[in-house]
C-alpha positions as CSV (number, residue, x, y, z in Angstrom):
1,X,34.5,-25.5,-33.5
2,X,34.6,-24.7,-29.5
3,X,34.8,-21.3,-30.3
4,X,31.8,-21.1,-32.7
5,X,29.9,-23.1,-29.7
6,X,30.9,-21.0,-27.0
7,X,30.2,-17.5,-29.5
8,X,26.8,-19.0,-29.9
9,X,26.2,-19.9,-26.4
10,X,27.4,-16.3,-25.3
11,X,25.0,-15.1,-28.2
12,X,22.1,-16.6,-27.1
13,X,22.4,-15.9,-23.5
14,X,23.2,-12.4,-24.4
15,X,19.5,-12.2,-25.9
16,X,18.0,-13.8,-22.9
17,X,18.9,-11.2,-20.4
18,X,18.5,-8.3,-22.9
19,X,15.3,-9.8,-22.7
20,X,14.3,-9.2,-18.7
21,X,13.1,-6.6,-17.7
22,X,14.9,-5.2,-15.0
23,X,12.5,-3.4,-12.4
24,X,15.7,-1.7,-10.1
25,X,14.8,1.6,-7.9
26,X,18.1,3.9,-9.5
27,X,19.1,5.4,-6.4
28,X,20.7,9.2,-7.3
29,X,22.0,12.1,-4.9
30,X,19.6,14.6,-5.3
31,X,19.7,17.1,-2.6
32,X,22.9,18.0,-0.5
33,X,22.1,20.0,3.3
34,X,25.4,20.9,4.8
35,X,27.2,16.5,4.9
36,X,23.3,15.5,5.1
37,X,21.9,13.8,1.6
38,X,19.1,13.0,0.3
39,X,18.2,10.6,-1.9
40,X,16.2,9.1,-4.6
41,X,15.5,6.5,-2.3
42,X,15.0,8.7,0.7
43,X,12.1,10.0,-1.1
44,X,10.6,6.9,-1.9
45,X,10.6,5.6,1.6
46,X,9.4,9.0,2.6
47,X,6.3,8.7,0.1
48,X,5.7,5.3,2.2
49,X,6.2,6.8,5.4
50,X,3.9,9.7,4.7
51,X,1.5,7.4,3.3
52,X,1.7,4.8,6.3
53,X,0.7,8.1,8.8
54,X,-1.9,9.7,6.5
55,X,-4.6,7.9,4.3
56,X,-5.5,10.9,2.7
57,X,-1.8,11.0,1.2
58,X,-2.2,7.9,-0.5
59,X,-4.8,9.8,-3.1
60,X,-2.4,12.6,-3.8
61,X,-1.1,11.9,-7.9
62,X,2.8,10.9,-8.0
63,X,4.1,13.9,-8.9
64,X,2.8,16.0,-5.5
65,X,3.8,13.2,-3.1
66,X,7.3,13.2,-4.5
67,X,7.5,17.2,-3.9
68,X,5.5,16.9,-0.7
69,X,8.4,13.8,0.6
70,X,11.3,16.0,-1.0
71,X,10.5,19.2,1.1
72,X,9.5,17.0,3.9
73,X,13.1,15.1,3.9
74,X,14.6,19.1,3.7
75,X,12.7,19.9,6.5
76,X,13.8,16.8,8.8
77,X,17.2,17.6,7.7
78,X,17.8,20.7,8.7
79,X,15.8,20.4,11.9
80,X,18.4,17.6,12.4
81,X,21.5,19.8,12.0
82,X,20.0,22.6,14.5
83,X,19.0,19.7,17.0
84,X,22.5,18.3,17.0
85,X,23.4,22.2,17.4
86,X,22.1,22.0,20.4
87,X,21.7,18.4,22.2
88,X,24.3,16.1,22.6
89,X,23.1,13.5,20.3
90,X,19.5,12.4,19.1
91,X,18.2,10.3,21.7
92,X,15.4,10.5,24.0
93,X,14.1,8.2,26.8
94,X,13.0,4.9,26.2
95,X,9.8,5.4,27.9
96,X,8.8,8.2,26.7
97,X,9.7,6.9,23.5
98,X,7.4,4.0,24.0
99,X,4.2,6.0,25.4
100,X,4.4,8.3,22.2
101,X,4.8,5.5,19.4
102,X,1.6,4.4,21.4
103,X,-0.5,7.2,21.2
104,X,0.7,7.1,17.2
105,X,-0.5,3.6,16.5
106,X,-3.6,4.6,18.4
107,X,-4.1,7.4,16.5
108,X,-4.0,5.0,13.3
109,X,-6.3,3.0,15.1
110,X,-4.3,0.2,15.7
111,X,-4.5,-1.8,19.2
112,X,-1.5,-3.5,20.0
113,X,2.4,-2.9,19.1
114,X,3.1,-6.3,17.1
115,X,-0.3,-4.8,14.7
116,X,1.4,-2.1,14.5
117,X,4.4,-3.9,13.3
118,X,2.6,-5.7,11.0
119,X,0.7,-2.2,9.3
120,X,4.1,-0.7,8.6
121,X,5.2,-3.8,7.3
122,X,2.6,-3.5,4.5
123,X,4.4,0.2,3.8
124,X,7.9,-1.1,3.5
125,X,8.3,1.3,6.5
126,X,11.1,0.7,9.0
127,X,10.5,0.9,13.6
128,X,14.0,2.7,13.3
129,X,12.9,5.5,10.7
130,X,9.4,5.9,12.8
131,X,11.5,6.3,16.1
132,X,13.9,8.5,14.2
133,X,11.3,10.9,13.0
134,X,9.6,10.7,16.6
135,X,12.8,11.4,18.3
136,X,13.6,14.3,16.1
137,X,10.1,16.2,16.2
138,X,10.1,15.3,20.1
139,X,13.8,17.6,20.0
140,X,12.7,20.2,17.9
141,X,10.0,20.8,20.1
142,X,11.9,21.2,23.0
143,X,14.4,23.0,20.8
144,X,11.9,25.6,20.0
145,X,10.0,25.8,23.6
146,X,14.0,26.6,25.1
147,X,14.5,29.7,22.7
148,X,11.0,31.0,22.5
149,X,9.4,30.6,26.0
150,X,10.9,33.3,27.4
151,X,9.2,35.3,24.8
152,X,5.5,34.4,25.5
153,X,3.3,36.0,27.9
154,X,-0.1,34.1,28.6
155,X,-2.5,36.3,30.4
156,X,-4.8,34.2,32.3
157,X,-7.6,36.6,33.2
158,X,-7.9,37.2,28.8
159,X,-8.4,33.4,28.7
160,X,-10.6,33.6,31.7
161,X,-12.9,36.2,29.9
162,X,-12.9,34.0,26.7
């Protein structure tokens, strides 16, 4: 008689939880750059991040912002790899670092770092990934100024005329 209780017990809560609807983010490998991968979830916090820095890329249907976070993810990725090709590690100074996630909540429109806090709150967005992203577009640049400037010539007096 335990056992028939128990079966019908396990029965029964068997049906309850068949019964919830499970609302999980499945998180799969989709993209491998050299021991760099991205993810299924890497996009979707990418989709937030890109919409968090540009209104106009909340509009864009599904479909487009997934490719548009998926070749943006590539991209950081292997500006990542060169970066560490050439730099030590990716860091950059703390102030500088400061005055440039300024000018980007500015640029947003925001006035103050805890509102800025609290708008990528609202995005599911983390400071680290922000500062990450800054840090590695600040390298890059440098990156590219070191191997190109050499190349560029600016004459002054064709500016001057124009």
């Amino acid at each position: 008689m335990k056992s028939f209780k128990f079966i019908i017990i396990l029965f029964i809560n068997f049906c309850l939880v068949a019964n919830i609807k499970a609302n999980a983010l499945e998180n799969k490998i989709l993209i491998k750059i050299n021991n760099n991968i991205v993810t299924s979830i890497d996009i979707f916090n990418e989709v937030n991040y890109l919409a968090l820095s540009n209104k106009n890329f909340r509009e864009i249907d599904d479909f487009k912002s997934y490719q548009i976070a998926k070749n943006s993810l590539i991209k950081q990725n292997i500006q990542e790899i060169e970066i560490l090709k050439n730099f030590k590690e990716l860091k950059i100074d703390n102030k500088y670092y400061e005055n440039l996630i300024k000018n980007y909540y500015k640029k947003l429109g925001l006035d103050s770092y805890a509102e800025f806090n609290d708008y990528i709150e609202q995005y599911n967005v983390d400071i680290n990934t922000i500062k990450k992203k800054i840090t590695i577009e600040v390298l890059w640049n440098q990156l590219i100024y070191r191997k190109f400037s050499s190349n560029v010539k600016i004459d002054k007096e064709e500016i001057k005329k124009n």
